[in-house]
N, C-alpha and C positions, 0 to 999 in steps of 0.2 A: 717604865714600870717593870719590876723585877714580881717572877713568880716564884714562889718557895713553897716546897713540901718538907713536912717532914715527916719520917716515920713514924708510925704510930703501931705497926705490929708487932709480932708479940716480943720478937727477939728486941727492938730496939725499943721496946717499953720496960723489957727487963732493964736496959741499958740507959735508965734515966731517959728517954725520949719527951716526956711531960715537962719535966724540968730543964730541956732545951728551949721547947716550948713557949714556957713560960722566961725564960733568958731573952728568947728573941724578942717576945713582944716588950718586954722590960726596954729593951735596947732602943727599939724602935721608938716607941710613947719619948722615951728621954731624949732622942735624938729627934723629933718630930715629923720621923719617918712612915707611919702608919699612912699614908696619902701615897708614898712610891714604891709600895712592897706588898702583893698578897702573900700573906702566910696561911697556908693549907695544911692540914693530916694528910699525909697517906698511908697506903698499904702495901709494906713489902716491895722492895725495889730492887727484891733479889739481889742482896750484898749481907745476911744474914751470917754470914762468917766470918764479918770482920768485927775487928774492936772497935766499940763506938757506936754513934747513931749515924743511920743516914739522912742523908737532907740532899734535894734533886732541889737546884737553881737552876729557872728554867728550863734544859735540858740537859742537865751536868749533874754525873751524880758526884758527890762526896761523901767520903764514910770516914767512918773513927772521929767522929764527933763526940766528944765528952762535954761535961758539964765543965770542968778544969779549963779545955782546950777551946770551947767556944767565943772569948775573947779573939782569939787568934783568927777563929775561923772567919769569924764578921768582920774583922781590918784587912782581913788579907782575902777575903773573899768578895763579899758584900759591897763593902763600901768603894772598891773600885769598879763595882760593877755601876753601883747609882751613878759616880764620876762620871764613867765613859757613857751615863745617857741609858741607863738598861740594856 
């Protein structure tokens, strides 16, 4: 089981944060991943100055997630992580 937040304050709601959101759980539902992933909101993960949205996997944060860029982030992030077992 994989845990995911994602931002939801203010900087990274400026930053399309919803419409990651809303990409993840797209992703999931089509891939029939909703059973191996909580996706959570959170608040401020303190990376407010970077480009992008942040998103804390498990205990990892990553930033400069775009709406463009999150294709990328879930092949090269995510989906090795469900591989190796969470």
């Amino acid at each position: 089981m994989i845990f995911v937040q994602i931002c939801l304050g203010s900087s990274c709601h400026l930053k399309n944060s919803m419409q990651i959101v809303e990409l993840f759980q797209k992703e999931l539902e089509k891939l029939g991943l909703e059973n191996d992933i909580i996706l959570n909101g959170g608040f401020c993960f303190g990376k407010c100055n970077r480009e992008g949205v942040s998103i804390m996997v498990d205990d990892d944060i990553f930033t400069g997630v775009t709406v463009e860029s999150f294709g990328n982030f879930f092949e090269d992030i995510i989906i090795p992580r469900l591989k190796a077992g969470g």
